[in-house]
C-alpha positions as a Markdown table, in Angstrom:
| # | Residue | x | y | z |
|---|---|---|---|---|
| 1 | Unk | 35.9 | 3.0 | -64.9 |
| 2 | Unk | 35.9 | -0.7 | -65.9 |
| 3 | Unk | 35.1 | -3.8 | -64.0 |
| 4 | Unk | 39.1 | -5.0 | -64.4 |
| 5 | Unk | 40.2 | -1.4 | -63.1 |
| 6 | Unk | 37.4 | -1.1 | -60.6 |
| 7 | Unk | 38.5 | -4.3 | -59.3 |
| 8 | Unk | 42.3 | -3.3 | -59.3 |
| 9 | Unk | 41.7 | -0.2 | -57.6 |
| 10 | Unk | 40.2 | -2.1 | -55.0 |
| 11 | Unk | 42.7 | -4.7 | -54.6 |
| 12 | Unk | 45.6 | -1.6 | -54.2 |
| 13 | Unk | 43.4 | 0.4 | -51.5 |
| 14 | Unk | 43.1 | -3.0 | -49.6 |
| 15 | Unk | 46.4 | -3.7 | -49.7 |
| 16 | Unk | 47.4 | -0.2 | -49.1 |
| 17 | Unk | 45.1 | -0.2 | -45.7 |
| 18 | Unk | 46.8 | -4.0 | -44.5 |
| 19 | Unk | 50.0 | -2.3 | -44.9 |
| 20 | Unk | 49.1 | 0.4 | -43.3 |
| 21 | Unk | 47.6 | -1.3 | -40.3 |
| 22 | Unk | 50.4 | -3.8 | -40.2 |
| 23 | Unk | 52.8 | -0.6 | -39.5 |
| 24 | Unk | 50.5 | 1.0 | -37.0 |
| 25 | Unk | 50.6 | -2.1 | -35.3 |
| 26 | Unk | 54.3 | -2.1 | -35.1 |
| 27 | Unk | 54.9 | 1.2 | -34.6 |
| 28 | Unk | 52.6 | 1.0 | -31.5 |
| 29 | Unk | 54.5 | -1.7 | -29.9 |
| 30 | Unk | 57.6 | 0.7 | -30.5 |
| 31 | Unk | 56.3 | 3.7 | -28.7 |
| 32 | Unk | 55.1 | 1.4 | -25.8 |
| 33 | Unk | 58.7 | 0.4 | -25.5 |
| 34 | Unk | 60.2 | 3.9 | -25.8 |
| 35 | Unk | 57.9 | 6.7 | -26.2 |
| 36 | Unk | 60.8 | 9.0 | -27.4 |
| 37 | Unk | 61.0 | 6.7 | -30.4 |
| 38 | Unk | 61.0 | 8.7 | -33.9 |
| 39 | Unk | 62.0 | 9.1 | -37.4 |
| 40 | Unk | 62.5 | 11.8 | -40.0 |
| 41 | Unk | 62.1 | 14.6 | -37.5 |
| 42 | Unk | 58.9 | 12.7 | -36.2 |
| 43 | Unk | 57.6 | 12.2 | -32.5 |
| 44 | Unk | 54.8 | 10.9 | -30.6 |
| 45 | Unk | 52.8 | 14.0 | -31.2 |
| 46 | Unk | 53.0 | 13.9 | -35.2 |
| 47 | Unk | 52.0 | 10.1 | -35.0 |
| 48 | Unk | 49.4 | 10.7 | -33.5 |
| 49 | Unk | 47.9 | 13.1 | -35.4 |
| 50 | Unk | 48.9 | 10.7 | -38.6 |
| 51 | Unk | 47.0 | 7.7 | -36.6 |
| 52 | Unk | 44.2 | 10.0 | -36.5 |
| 53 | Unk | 44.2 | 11.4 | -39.9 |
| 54 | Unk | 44.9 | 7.6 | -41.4 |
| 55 | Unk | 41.6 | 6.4 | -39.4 |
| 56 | Unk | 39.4 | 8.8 | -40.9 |
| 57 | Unk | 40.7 | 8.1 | -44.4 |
| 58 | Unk | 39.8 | 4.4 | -43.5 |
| 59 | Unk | 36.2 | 5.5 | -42.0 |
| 60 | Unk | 35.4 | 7.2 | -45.2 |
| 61 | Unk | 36.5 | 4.3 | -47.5 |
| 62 | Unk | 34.2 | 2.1 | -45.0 |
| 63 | Unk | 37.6 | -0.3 | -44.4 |
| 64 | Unk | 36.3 | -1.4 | -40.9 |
| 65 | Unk | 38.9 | -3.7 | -40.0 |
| 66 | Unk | 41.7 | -0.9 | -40.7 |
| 67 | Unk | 39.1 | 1.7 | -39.2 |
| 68 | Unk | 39.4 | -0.6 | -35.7 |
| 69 | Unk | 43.2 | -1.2 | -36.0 |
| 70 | Unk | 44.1 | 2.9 | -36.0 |
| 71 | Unk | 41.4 | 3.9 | -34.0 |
| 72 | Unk | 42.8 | 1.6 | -30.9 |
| 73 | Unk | 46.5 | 2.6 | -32.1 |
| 74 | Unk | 45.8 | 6.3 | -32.0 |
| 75 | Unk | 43.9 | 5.6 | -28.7 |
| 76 | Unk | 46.7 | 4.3 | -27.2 |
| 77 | Unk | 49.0 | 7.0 | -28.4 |
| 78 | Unk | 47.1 | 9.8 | -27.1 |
| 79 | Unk | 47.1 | 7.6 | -23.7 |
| 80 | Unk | 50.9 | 7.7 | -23.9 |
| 81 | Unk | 50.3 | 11.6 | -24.7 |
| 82 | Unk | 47.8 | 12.3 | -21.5 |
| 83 | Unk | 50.3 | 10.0 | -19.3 |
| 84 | Unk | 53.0 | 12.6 | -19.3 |
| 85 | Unk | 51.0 | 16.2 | -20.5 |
| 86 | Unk | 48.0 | 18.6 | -22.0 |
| 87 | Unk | 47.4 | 18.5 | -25.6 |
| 88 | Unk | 45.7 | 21.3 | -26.6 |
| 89 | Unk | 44.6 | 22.8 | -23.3 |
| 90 | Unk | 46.5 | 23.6 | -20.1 |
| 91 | Unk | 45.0 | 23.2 | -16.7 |
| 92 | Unk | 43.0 | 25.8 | -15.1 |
| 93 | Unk | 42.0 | 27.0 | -12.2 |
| 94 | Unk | 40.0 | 29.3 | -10.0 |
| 95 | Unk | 42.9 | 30.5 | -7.6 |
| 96 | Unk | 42.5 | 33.1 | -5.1 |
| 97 | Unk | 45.5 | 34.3 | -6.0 |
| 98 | Unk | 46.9 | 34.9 | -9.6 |
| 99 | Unk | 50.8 | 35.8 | -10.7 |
| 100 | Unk | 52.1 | 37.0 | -13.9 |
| 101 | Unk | 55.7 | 35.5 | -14.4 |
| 102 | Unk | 57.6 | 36.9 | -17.5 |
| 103 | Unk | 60.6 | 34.8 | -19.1 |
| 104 | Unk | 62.6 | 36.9 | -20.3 |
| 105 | Unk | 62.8 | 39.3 | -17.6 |
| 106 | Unk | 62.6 | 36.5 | -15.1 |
| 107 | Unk | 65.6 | 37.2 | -12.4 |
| 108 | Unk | 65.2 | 41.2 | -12.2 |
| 109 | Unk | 61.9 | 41.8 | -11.6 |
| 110 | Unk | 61.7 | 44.4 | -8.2 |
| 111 | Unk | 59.1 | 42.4 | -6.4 |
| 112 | Unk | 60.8 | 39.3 | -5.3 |
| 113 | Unk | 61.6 | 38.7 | -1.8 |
| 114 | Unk | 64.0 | 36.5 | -2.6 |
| 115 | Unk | 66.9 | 35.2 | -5.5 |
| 116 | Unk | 69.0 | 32.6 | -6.6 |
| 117 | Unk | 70.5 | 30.4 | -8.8 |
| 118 | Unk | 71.2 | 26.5 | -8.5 |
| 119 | Unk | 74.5 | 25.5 | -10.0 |
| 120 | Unk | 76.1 | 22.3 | -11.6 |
| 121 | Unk | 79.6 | 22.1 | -12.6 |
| 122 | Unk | 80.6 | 26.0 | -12.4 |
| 123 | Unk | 77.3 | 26.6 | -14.7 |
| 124 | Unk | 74.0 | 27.8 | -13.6 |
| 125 | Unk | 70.7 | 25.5 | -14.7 |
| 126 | Unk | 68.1 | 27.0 | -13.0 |
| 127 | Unk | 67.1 | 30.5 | -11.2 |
| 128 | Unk | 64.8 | 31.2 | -8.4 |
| 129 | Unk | 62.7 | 33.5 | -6.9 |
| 130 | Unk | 60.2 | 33.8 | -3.9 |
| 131 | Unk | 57.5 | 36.6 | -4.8 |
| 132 | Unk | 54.2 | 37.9 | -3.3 |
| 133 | Unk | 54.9 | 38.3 | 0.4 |
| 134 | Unk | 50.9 | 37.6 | 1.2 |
| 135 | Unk | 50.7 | 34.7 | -0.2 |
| 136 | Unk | 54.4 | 33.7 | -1.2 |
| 137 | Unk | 55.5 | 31.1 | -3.9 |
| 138 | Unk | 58.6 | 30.4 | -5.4 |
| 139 | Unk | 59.1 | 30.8 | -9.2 |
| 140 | Unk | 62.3 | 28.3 | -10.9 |
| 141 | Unk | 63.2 | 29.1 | -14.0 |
| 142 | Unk | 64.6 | 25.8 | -15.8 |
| 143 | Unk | 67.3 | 26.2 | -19.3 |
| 144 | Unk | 68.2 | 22.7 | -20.1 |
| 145 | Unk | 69.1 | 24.0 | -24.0 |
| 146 | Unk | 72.8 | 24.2 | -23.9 |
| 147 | Unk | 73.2 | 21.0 | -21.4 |
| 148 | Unk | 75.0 | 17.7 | -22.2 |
| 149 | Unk | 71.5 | 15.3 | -22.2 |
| 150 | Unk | 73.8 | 12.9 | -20.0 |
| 151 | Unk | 73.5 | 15.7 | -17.5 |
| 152 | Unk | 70.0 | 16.2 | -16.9 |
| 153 | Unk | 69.0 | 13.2 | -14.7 |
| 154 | Unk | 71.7 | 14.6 | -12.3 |
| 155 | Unk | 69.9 | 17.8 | -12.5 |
| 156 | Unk | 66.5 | 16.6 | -12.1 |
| 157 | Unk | 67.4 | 14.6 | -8.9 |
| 158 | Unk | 69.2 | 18.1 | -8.0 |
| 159 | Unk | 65.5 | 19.8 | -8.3 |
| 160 | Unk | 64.2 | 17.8 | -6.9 |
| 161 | Unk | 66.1 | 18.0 | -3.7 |
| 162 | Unk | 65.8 | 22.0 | -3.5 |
| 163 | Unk | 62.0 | 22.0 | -4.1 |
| 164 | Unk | 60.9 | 19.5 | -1.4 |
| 165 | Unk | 63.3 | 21.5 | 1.2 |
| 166 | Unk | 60.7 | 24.5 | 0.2 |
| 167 | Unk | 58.1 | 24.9 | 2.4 |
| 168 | Unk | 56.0 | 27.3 | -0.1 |
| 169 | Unk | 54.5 | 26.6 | -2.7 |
| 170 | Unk | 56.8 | 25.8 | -5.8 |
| 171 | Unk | 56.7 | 26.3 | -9.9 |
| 172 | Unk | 58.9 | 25.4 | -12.3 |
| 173 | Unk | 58.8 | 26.4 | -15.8 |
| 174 | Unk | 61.4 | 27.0 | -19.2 |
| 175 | Unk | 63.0 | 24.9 | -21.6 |
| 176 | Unk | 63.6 | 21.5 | -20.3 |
| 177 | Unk | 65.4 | 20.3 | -24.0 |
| 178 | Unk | 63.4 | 17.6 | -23.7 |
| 179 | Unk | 59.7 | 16.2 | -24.1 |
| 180 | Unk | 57.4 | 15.4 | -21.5 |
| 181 | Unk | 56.9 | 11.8 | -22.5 |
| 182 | Unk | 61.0 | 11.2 | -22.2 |
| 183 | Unk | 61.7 | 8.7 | -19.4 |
| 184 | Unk | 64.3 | 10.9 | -17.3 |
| 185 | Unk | 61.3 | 13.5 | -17.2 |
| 186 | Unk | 58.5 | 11.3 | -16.1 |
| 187 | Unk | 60.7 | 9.7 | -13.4 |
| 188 | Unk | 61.0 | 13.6 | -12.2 |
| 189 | Unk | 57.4 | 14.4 | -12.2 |
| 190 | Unk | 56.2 | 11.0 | -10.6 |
| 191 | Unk | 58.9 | 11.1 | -7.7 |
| 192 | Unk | 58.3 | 14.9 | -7.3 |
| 193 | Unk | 54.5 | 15.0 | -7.8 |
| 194 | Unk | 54.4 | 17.7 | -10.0 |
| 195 | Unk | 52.4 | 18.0 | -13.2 |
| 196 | Unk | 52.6 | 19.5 | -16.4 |
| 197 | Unk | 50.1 | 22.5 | -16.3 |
| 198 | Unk | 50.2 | 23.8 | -20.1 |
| 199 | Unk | 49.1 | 22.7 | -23.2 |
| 200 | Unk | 52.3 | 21.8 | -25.8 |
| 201 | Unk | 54.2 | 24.8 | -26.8 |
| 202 | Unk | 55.6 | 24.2 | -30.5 |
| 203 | Unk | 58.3 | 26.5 | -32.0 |
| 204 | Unk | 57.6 | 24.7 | -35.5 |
| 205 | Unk | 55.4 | 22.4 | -37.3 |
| 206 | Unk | 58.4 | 19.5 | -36.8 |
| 207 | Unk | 59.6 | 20.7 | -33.4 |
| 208 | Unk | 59.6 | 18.4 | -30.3 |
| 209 | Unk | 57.6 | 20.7 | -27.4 |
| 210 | Unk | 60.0 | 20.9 | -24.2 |
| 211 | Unk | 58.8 | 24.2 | -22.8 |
| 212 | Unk | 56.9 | 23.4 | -19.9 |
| 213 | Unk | 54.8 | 25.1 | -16.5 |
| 214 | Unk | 55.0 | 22.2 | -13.9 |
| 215 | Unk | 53.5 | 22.9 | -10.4 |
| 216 | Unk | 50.9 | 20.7 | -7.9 |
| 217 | Unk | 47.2 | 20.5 | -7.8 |
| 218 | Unk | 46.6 | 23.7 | -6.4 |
| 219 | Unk | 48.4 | 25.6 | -9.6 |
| 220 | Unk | 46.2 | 26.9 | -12.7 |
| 221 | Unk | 47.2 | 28.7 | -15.3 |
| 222 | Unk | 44.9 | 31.3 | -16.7 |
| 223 | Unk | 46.9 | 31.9 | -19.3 |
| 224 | Unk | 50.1 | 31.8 | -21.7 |
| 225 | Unk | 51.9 | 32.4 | -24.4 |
| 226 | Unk | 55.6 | 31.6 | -25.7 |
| 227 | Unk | 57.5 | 32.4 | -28.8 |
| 228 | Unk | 61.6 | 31.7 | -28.7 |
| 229 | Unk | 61.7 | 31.2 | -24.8 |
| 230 | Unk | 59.6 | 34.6 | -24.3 |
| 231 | Unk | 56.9 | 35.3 | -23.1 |
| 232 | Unk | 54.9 | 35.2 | -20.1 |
| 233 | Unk | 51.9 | 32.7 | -18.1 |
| 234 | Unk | 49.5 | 33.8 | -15.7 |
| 235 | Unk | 48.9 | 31.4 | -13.0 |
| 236 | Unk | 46.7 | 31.3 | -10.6 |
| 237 | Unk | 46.6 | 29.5 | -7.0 |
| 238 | Unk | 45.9 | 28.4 | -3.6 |
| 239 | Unk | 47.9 | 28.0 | -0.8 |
| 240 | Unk | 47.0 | 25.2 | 1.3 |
């Protein structure tokens, strides 16, 4: 390669990196704004893993500068990602008790001491059941999928309400049709004190993950695995 095309090679690939950073920069201002922020089937996950992939292409061609500017963007992504959920590994715990809860058999398993469902507008959101009589806890299983979104503040607050009347210990898992990093979601978890306990569960490379294991400190989960709303987790658990 010749000096002239050498020298314009150079000038594109600095050019291409200032543009680059110039977006990160933006597009990190965005997501501090509204995490839920997104474009062509993209989320907060995907741009992180982009930020991530875009810095090592910049360590590699030794562009410092750009190197510094998507190393603190992706930083502060995955800090948006770690505010509101696991990435790759979900929490665990040594319980003295442990609990196998299946999805799609959830409501007719034999064992429960108790049932329910909690209604809105003629339409059931969420089932319920108490199982273990030794050490008792109270399974919900959350279906947000065929909801109006206007709708599931309301049935947050709803949740809410019924889990701190319990005076057992309390999991909620399923499909909450929406991310973890979603505003009407983090309000839940903060006022209810509830975490999320697994790792993101993705049905497709451009899916947004909203299948989630929410429960307290005392809650671990040994193990789990979800495929179309099936499935099953093993948690295990203390009662204090």
């Amino acid at each position: 390669m010749g000096y002239l095309s050498q020298k314009k090679n150079k000038v594109r690939l600095n050019v291409f990196f200032a543009g680059i950073s110039l977006v990160s920069v933006f597009l990190v201002m965005l997501l501090l704004i509204n995490p839920e922020f997104g474009f062509w089937g993209l989320n907060l996950f995907h741009f992180y893993c982009i930020s991530i992939l875009l810095f090592l292409i910049a360590l590699f061609m030794q562009k410092w500068l750009p190197v510094a500017i998507l190393g603190i963007s992706a930083l502060i992504i995955y800090v948006l990602i770690a505010m509101s959920g696991n990435l790759f590994f979900s929490d665990r715990l040594n319980g003295s008790y442990r609990i196998t809860a299946e999805f799609n058999k959830f409501g007719i398993s034999n064992d429960a001491i108790t049932k329910g469902n909690l209604v809105a507008d003629e339409k059931s959101f969420a089932s319920y059941a108490v199982v273990n009589e030794d050490a008792p806890i109270m399974l919900i299983k959350v279906d947000f999928r065929n909801i109006d979104a206007k709708k599931y503040s309301v049935l947050l607050k709803s949740l809410h309400k019924f889990i701190i009347k319990q005076d057992i210990e309390v999991v909620l898992f399923g499909d909450f049709a929406m991310p973890s990093w979603s505003k009407v979601f983090r309000k839940f978890t903060e006022y209810s004190g509830m975490t999320v306990k697994n790792r993101f569960i993705f049905d497709s490379i451009g899916a947004v993950p909203s299948f989630y294991v929410l429960g307290y400190n005392n809650i671990g989960i040994s193990d789990i695995e979800v495929q179309a709303n099936e499935g099953k987790v093993v948690l295990d658990y203390n009662i204090l």
